[in-house]
Structures are given as C-alpha cells and as structure tokens.
C-alpha positions as CSV (number, residue, x, y, z in Angstrom):
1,X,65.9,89.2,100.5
2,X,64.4,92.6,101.0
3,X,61.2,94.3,100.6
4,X,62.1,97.2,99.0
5,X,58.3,98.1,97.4
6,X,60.0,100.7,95.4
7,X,61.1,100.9,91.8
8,X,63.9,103.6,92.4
9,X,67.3,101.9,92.3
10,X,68.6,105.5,94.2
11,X,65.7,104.6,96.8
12,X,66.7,101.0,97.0
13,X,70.0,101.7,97.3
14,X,69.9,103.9,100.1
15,X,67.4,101.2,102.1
16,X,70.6,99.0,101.5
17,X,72.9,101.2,103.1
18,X,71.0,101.7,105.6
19,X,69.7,98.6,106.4
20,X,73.4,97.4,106.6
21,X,75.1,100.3,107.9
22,X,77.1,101.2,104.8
23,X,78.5,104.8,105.1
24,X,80.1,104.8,101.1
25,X,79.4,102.7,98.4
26,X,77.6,99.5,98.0
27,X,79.9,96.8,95.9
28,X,79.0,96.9,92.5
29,X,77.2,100.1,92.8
30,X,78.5,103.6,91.6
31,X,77.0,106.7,92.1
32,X,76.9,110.6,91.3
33,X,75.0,113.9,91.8
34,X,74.0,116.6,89.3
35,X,72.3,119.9,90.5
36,X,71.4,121.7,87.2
37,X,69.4,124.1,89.0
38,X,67.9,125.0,92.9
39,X,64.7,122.5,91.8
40,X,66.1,120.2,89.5
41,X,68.6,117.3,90.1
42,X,69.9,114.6,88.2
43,X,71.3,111.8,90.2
44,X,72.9,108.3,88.7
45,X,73.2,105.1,90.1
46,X,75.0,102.4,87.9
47,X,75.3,98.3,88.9
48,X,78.5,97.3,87.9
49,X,78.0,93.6,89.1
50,X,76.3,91.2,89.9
51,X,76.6,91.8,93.5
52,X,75.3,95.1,93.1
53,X,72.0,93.8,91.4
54,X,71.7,91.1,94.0
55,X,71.8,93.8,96.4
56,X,69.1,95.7,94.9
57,X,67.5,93.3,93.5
58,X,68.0,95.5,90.3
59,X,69.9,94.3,86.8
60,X,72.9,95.6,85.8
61,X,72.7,98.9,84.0
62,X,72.3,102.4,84.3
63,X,69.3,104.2,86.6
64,X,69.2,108.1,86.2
65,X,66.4,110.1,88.1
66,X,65.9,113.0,87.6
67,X,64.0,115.3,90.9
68,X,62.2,118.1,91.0
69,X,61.5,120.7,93.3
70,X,58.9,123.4,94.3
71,X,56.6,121.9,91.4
72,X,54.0,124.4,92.9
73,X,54.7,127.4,91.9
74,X,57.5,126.5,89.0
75,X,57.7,129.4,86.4
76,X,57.8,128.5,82.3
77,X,61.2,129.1,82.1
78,X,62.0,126.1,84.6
79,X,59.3,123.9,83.2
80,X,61.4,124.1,79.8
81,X,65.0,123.2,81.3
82,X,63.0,119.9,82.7
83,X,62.4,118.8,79.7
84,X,65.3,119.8,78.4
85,X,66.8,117.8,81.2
86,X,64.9,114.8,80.5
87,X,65.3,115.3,76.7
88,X,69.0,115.3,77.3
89,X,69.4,112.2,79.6
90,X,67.4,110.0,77.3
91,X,69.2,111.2,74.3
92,X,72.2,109.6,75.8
93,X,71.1,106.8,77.3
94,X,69.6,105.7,73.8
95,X,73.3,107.0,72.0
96,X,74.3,103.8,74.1
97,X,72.7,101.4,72.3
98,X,71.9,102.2,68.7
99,X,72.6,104.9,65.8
100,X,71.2,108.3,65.7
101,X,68.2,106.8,62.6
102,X,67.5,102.8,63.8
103,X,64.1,102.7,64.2
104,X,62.3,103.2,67.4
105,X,59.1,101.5,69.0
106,X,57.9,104.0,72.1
107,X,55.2,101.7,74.2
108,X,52.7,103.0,77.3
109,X,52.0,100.8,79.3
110,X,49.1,100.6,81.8
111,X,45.3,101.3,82.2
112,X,43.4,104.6,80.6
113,X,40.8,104.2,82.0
114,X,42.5,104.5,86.0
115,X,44.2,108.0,86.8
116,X,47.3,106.4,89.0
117,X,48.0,103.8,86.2
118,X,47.2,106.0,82.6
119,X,50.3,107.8,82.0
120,X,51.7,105.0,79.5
121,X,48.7,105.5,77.3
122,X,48.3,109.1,77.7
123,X,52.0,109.7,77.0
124,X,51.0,107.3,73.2
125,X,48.8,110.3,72.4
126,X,51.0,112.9,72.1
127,X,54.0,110.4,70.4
128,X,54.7,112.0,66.4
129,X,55.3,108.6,64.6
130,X,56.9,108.3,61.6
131,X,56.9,104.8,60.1
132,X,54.0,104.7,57.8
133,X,55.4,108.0,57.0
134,X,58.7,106.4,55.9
135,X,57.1,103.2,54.2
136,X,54.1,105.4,52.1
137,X,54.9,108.9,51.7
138,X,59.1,108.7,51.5
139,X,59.3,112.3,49.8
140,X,58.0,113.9,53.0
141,X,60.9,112.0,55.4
142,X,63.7,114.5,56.3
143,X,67.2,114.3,56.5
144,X,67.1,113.9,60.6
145,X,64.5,111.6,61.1
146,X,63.8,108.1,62.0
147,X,61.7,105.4,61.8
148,X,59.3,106.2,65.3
149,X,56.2,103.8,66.0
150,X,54.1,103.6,69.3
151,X,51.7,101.5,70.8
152,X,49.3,100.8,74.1
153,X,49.0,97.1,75.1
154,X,46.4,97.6,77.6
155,X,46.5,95.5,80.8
156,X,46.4,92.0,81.2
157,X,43.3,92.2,83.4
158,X,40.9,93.6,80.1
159,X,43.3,91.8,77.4
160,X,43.7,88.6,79.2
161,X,47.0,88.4,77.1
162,X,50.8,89.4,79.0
163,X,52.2,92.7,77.8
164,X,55.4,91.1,77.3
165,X,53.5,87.9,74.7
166,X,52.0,91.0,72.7
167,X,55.4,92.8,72.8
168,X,57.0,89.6,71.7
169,X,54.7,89.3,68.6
170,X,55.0,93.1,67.4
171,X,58.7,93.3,67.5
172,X,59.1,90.2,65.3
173,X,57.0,91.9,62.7
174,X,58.1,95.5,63.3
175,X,62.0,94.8,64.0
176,X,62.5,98.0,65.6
177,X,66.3,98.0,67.1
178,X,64.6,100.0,70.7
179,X,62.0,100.1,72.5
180,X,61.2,102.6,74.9
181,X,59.1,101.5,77.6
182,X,56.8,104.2,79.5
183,X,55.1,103.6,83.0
184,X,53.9,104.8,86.4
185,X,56.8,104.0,89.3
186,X,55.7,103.3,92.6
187,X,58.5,104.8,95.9
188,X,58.7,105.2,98.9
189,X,57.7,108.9,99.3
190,X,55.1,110.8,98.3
191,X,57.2,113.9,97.4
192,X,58.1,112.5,94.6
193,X,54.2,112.3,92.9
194,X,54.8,114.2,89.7
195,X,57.9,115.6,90.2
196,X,60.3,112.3,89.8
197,X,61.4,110.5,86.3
198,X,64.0,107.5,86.1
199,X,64.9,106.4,83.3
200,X,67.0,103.0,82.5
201,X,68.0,100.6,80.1
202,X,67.7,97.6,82.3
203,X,64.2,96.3,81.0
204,X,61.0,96.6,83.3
205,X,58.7,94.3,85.0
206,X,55.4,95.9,85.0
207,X,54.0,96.0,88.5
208,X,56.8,95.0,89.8
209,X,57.5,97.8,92.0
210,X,54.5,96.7,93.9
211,X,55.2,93.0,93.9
212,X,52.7,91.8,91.0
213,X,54.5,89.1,89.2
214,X,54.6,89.8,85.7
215,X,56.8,88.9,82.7
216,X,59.7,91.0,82.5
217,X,60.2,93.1,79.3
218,X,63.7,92.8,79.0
219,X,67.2,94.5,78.1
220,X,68.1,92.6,75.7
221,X,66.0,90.0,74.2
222,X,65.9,87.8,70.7
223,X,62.6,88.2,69.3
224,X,63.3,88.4,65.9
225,X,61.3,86.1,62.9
226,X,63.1,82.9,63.1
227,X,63.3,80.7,65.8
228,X,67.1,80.4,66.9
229,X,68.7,82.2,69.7
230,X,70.8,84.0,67.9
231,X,70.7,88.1,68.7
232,X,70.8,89.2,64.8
233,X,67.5,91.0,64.9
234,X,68.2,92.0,68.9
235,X,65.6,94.9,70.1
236,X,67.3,96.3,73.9
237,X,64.7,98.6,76.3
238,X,65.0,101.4,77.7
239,X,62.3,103.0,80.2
240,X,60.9,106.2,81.5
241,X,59.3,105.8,84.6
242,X,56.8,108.8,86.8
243,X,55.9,108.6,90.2
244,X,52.1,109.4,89.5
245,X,50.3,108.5,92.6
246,X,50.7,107.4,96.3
247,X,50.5,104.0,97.1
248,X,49.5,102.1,100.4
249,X,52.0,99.9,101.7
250,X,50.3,96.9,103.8
C-alpha cells in the first residue's frame, strides 16, 4: 500500500512507475497528452481495471488535468482559452453520463471561512441556478437550459453532520441525475497552486487526499425516495478539483 498524499491520479501514477520501475504503461492504466497552447496542457489518465485502481488506489474512471503555465504574467487572451479549456473538458465528461437538459446539482465543498479550504463555497457564489426558475416562473426558461441547483454543506467540524448524510438527504428530494462536486486538491508540488484542475467522474472522498477518513461521495449511488437498491432514480458525480494551497507533508 502506498502513501501517495496526493489526489492527482497523473501524480499517483507516475509515483507508481517510479516506485516500481515501470518505463510504459501501468496495467489497467491508459494515458495521453494534449498541448493546446505553450502554458496550457490537458493530460488524461483512465483506469481501465481493477488493477489499475488497486495500483493507485484510485476507482475506475476517467481523471483529466488540465496544467497551466507562466500564471504570472498570463495575458486575457490566454486566461479565456483556460476556461474555454476547462469549459470544454467538463462538457464532455458530463455528455458521458446524462442528456444535454437532466438536471444538475453543482456542490462546494469545504470551509469559508479558511483561505486553503474555501474554493467549494466560493465557487457556489458565482453558480446561475435555474430550478426555482423552472418550477415558478416557466415562461422565463429558454429553449437551451436546464434544471441547475447548488449548494454548500459546510464541514463536518461546524455541522457535526457528514457531507455525504446531507448529500444523501438532498438528492432524494431534489432527484437531480448529476452532481458536480467542487473542492481544493492537495499534490505533491507546489507549482501546481492555482494553476492545476482535474476533473473526474469517479466520486470524491473529501480530505482524502490528505488521509482524513471521510464518507466517500460516490460515482454511482442509489439515493433515490424509496428504500430498495434498485438504480431507477441513480444520481453519478463528477468533480472539479484546484490545487489552492501548499500542504505539509509529516
């Protein structure tokens, strides 16, 4: 079992190699490179197996990072194919998994009120939701839209309840068919503070990157308004993760 204190499967993955003296792929693992620009990259790793996630400790899915460079001085023009980049990649990712107008629930999680910890919450701010828009006012809902909703949790340490309990009870009211699942990552470099995003569709352990045992919020769950097991209401999760601050490694 390793200690990879990193939430990066590209990060993990090249600890693996390394650690193991692996000059191409892992088993179970593929990988590729996208340079959109000279400060931008897009890179992809995708566990096939379940040896692949037993190597990183990772589930099967899809991990896409996206890297910036020379954040520093970055003109306007660059700033907007970033987001563009982003805006791209996550369009895609969520193509995988439900229709262009199922409704959407966007969550940010971790703590306001500490800088490393507050993008989740931040992010919730600037979210345009939509569904009391579609359930009260109907006339003003255009063609392209969808049903968008958002929410901040807190942290367990001033709600004393697990994200993943008040998740739980939300989405069998709400039914929303995503959830998108925003949050600080923690790695292994400190290059990457502000300039790094992953995104994923493989569910999130909050904390977890750091070794802080928490419920997982998963891919692919049933929390739905009856009590079987069946997936007839299913929600699946996909994240966006930001390096946001350097941690200490003890």
């Amino acid at each position: 079992m390793y200690n990879f204190r990193t939430d990066l499967a590209l990060e993990r993955r090249d600890i693996f190699k390394k650690t193991n003296n692996i000059d191409g792929d892992v088993p179970g693992i593929e990988s590729s490179v996208k340079e959109v620009s000279d400060s931008i990259k897009v890179e992809k790793v995708k566990i096939t197996s379940e040896e692949g996630a037993k190597a990183l400790q990772k589930p099967i899915g899809d991990y896409i990072t996206i890297d910036v460079k020379k954040m520093r001085n970055i003109s306007e023009e660059e700033i907007q194919k970033i987001s563009d980049t982003i805006s791209s990649e996550l369009k895609e990712l969520i193509s995988k998994h439900i229709d262009r107008k199922e409704e959407i629930l966007i969550v940010g999680l971790g703590n306001l009120y500490s800088t490393p910890d507050s993008l989740g919450p931040k992010v919730m701010q600037e979210i345009d939701v939509t569904r009391h828009i579609f359930k009260y006012l109907p006339e003003f809902v255009g063609e392209d839209d969808r049903e968008v909703s958002a929410l901040a949790p807190g942290v367990l340490g001033t709600t004393g309840i697990e994200t993943q309990e008040i998740l739980q009870g939300i989405v069998e009211k709400v039914k929303p068919k995503l959830l998108i699942v925003i949050d600080s990552l923690a790695s292994k470099s400190i290059d990457r503070i502000s300039s790094t995003v992953q995104l994923s569709d493989t569910g999130i352990i909050p904390g977890g990157g750091v070794r802080k045992c928490k419920k997982r919020i998963i891919r692919k769950n049933t929390w739905n308004s009856s009590n079987s097991n069946r997936n007839t209401n299913s929600c699946r999760t996909c994240n966006i993760s930001i390096r946001r601050h350097r941690h200490i490694y003890r």
